[in-house]
C-alpha positions as CSV (number, residue, x, y, z in Angstrom):
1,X,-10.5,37.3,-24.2
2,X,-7.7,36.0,-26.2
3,X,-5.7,32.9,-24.7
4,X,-1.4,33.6,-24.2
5,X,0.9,31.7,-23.2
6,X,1.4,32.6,-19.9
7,X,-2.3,31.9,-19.3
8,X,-1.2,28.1,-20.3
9,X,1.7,28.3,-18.2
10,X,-0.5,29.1,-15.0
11,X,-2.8,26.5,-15.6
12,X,-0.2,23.9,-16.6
13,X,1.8,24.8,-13.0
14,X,-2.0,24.8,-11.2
15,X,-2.5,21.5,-13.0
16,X,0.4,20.4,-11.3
17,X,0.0,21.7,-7.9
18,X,-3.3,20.2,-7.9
19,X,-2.4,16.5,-9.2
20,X,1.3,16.6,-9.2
21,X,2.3,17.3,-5.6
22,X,-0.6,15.5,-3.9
23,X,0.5,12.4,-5.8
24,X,4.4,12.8,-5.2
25,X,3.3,13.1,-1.3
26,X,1.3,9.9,-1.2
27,X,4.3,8.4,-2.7
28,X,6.6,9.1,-0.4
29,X,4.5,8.4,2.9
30,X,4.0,5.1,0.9
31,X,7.4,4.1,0.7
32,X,7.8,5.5,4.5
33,X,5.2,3.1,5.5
34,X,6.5,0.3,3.1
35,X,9.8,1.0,5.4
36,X,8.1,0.7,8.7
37,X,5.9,-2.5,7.8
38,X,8.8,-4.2,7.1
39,X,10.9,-2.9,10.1
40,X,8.1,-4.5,11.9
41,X,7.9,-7.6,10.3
42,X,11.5,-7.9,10.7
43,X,11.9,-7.1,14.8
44,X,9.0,-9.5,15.0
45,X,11.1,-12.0,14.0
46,X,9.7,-13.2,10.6
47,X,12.3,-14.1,7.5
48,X,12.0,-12.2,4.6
49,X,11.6,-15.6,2.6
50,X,8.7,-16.7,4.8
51,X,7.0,-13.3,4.6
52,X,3.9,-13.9,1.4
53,X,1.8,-10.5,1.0
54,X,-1.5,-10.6,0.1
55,X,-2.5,-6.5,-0.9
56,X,0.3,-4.4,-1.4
57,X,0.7,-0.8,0.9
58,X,-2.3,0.9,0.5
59,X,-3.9,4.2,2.0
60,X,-6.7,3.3,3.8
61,X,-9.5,6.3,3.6
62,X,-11.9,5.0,6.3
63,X,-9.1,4.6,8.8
64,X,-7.0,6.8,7.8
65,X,-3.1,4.9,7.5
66,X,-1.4,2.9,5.8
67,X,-1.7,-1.1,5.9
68,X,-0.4,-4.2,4.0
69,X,-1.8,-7.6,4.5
70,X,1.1,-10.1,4.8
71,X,1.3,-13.7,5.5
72,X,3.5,-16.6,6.5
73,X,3.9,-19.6,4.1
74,X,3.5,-21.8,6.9
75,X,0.1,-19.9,7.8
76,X,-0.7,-20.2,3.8
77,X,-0.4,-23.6,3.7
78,X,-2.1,-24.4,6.9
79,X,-5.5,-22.3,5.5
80,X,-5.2,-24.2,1.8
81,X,-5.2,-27.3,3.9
82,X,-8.5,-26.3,5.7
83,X,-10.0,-25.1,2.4
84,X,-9.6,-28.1,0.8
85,X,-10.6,-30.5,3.9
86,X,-13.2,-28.0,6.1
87,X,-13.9,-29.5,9.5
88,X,-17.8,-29.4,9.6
89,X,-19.2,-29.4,13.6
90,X,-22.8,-31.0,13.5
């Protein structure tokens, strides 16, 4: 069976419907969760500048959603100060 060009043009479009679209999807309910994350953070009342992320947005396969660990500086600098001085109970 010889090869043509449109057999390459198929399997270049399924290429793309296999890869392409998935991908573009996961982007955009990325960025929609990015949105909504911060939404929250912001009617929670945290400043921007205060606000010290730890993993960016991520899909999260064994729950299934999106999640981004954040922090406060305040909160940073109160766990560096407990790493470097643990209080041991004996």
């Amino acid at each position: 069976m010889k090869t043509t060009n449109r057999f390459w043009q198929i399997a270049a479009f399924l290429v793309f419907c296999a890869i392409g679209i998935p991908a573009i999807i996961v982007a955009i309910n990325t960025q929609r969760a990015e949105s909504a994350i911060n939404q929250y953070i912001t009617d929670y009342g945290i400043p921007e500048t205060e606000v010290v992320t730890i993993s960016p947005t991520s899909y999260d396969l064994k729950f299934g959603g999106y999640n981004k660990t954040i922090t406060t500086k305040k909160d940073m600098a109160r766990w560096k100060a407990y790493l470097e001085n643990p209080k041991t109970k004996h």
